[in-house]
C-alpha angles and dihedrals in degrees: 000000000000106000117218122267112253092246085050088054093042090045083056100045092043081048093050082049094055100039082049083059127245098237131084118262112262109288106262101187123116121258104251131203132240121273114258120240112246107165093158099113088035105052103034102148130088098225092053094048092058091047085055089046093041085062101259135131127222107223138170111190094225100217098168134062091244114047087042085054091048098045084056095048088049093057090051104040092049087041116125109169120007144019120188120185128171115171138160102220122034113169136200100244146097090291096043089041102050094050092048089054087049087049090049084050088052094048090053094052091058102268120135111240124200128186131187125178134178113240095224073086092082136214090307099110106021097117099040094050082039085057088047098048082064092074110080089222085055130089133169132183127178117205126227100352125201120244104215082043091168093042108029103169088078085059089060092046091048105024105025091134097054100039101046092081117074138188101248096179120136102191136150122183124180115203090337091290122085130025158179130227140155136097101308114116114204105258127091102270090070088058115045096262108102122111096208108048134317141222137231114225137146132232132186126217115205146167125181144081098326085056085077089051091043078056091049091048093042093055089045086066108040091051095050120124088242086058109092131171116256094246097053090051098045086044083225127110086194117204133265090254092075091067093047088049086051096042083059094044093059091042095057081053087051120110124226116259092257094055093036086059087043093053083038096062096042085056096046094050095044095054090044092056095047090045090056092060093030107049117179120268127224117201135124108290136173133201112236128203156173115234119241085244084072091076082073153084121262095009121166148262083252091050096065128090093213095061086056090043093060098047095059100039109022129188131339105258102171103350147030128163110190120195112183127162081193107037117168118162107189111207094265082057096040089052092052096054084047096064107042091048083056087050078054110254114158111240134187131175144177134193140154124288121237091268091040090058114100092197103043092198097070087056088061099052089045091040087072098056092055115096090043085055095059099032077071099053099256115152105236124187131166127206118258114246076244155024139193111257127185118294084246127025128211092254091054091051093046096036099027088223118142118230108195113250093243095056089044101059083038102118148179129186108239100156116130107200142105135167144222136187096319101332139100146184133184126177147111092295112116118199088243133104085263108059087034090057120356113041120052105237127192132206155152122252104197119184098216121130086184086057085047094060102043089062087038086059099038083050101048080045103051110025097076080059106036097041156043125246134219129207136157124252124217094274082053093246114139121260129174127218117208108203122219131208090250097059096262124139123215105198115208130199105202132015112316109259102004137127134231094248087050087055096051102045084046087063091033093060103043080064085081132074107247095110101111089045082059 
């Protein structure tokens, strides 16, 4: 017999594909309600409940790994009631693993807990968050999920249109009253803790009156037609013994009661010296977000961040500092800048360098705006493959893990800010095509000149030291000047680190016209 030929085989199976459907089974989870507000154990003074009435919002920009993970683990351990989490990226590491077992803790103690991850996550953690769906405190969506889960790239041949957008929010509530948003994921390179590089990255902690619109846009979400329990998307209801095998699994990783004071008190202390030199502001603020209908095709004005954005913040008249891991112009944007630079707005803006990128590819689309961009008097910079960090983080004095020296100073730029005359926003939102149209996004504008200048100091501080700069020669080519601690200047003609072939594949892609999927 005479067997099939292997494009025969493969004709049947992508026909078998086609004739299964391409698209996902009807949504089967159950419509939720908004969290209620019950700010009763978090806003227990007098004085900050008349700055709430009086319209304002309590906020603490969170720079470092460690105060961004304890402000987390403070919303969940003096949680009562909910915990609403919605995030892109959740790995499975010291940093994923230890919020999932507080969540577990949380869940224990009576407080209803909600997750909702975007499937562009992966299978990583599908046994440990189907474990979790077992508890009745417990619930877990995944946006957006991939059909073909185990072999995606079926999905973008078949459903190139639906999955390439992806819910990019990063976003915590306790009890519908204070939260935490900005361009952290939850794993261990956004925190200090990873043994092989971080990243640096802001959030921003907040509670006040945008904490209700961060719940509305949180159960918009969750009840989406692309957010699907766990259990539907895996096709599995799992058994109760899942939870008991997890629930060992986090206690082996416990600490005993001595070492957990010891860590306690660390913490405690760490948290009491950073809030001495960061008090908490207090100024009008508004949470800002892309609608659900923007994961798919043919959403709204209305649908889009960046409309709100603009309503609330306008245009640059005098000042705007733009800080983008992911920054990608486009000429309509690149001529904007330009003008109003040449109407004599200040701008400054920092990106990544092309070895500080983590994806090489969006280098090469922003490389090609750059010398526009400075012909018009536009302050560009672009953040170092590494930077000094203290001998000892936070996580090698907790854990007492060493992280070589090399991976620790290892860095890539992942914050997501900029400023403007006043005004502020940070968030999960990158100046590039796929935040602006593909990706939902989620911030915080806050209206605060006193938090301006504080970035506008930090800025003028640490980017001589963080970052490249680039500047014209006289034959107007780009060079950068990296900056040393001795006043020197290295002056250097193409982009720091890199070869002749990564030069050239940086200029032959951008011949192509991937750009708006950037």
């Amino acid at each position: 017999m005479t067997k099939p030929s292997p494009f025969v085989c493969l004709s049947i199976f992508t026909f078998s594909i086609m004739l299964s459907g391409c698209e996902l089974a009807p949504n089967t989870a159950e419509e939720a309600k908004i969290t209620p507000v019950r700010p009763a154990h978090w806003i227990d003074n007098q004085l900050s409940k008349q700055q709430i009435n009086s319209g304002k919002t309590a906020f603490l920009p969170l720079y470092d790994g460690f105060m961004s993970m304890a402000a987390r683990l403070h919303l969940i351990n003096k949680a009562k009631y909910h915990l609403d989490l919605q995030y892109y990226i959740w790995k499975d590491d010291y940093i994923g693993n230890m919020i999932l077992s507080q969540l577990l803790k949380a869940a224990d103690r009576g407080v209803k807990v909600r997750v909702q991850i975007d499937d562009q996550n992966g299978t990583q953690l599908d046994d440990k968050l189907l474990a979790l769906s077992q508890h009745p405190n417990f619930e877990v969506r995944i946006f957006n999920p991939y059909k073909f889960r185990h072999l995606r790239a079926l999905d973008y041949g078949f459903r190139m249109k639906q999955i390439n957008h992806r819910m990019h929010n990063k976003l915590i509530i306790a009890d519908g009253t204070a939260a935490v948003t900005g361009g952290r994921n939850i794993s261990s390179e956004y925190f200090d803790a990873s043994e092989n590089f971080q990243f640096t990255d802001v959030d921003i902690f907040f509670a006040g009156q945008p904490v209700e619109n961060a719940n509305q846009t949180f159960i918009n979400f969750w009840n989406d037609k692309l957010s699907y329990d766990v259990r539907q998307t895996l096709n599995d209801s799992g058994h109760p013994e899942m939870l008991k095998r997890l629930r060992a699994d986090f206690a082996r990783e416990e600490v005993d009661e001595t070492e957990l004071k010891r860590r306690v008190g660390i913490a405690e202390k760490q948290v009491a010296e950073h809030l001495k030199k960061q008090p908490i502001y207090w100024a009008p603020a508004y949470f800002v977000a892309d609608t659900p209908a923007k994961a798919r095709p043919h959403a709204k004005n209305g649908d889009y961040i960046y409309t709100h954005m603009l309503e609330l913040m306008g245009e640059p008249k005098n000042h705007l500092e733009l800080v983008s891991s992911y920054f990608i112009p486009t000429q309509k944007g690149t001529d904007y800048l330009s003008m109003r630079a040449q109407q004599g707005v200040k701008i400054r803006i920092l990106t990544n360098s092309f070895q500080a990128n983590d994806v090489a590819v969006v280098h090469a689309y922003y490389q090609q705006y750059r010398q526009q961009l400075l012909k018009n008097g536009i302050e560009l910079w672009e953040f170092k493959p590494y930077i000094v960090r203290p001998e000892r983080t936070w996580y090698e004095i907790m854990t007492g893990d060493i992280i070589p020296a090399k991976n620790k100073n290892s860095s890539s730029l992942h914050a997501k800010f900029f400023d403007l005359d006043g005004m502020v926003f940070v968030g999960s939102f990158n100046f590039d095509p796929r935040s602006a149209y593909l990706n939902t996004e989620v911030g915080l504008v806050v209206k605060s000149e006193d938090f301006q200048k504080e970035i506008s100091n930090a800025m003028n501080q640490f980017l001589p030291r963080v970052a490249y700069q680039l500047k014209l020669n006289e034959k107007d080519e780009i060079i950068w000047l990296e900056h040393q601690k001795d006043g020197r200047t290295i002056q250097h003609v193409h982009d720091p680190e890199t070869t002749k072939f990564q030069r050239f594949m940086m200029n032959l892609v951008t011949k192509f016209p991937g750009e708006w999927l950037m």
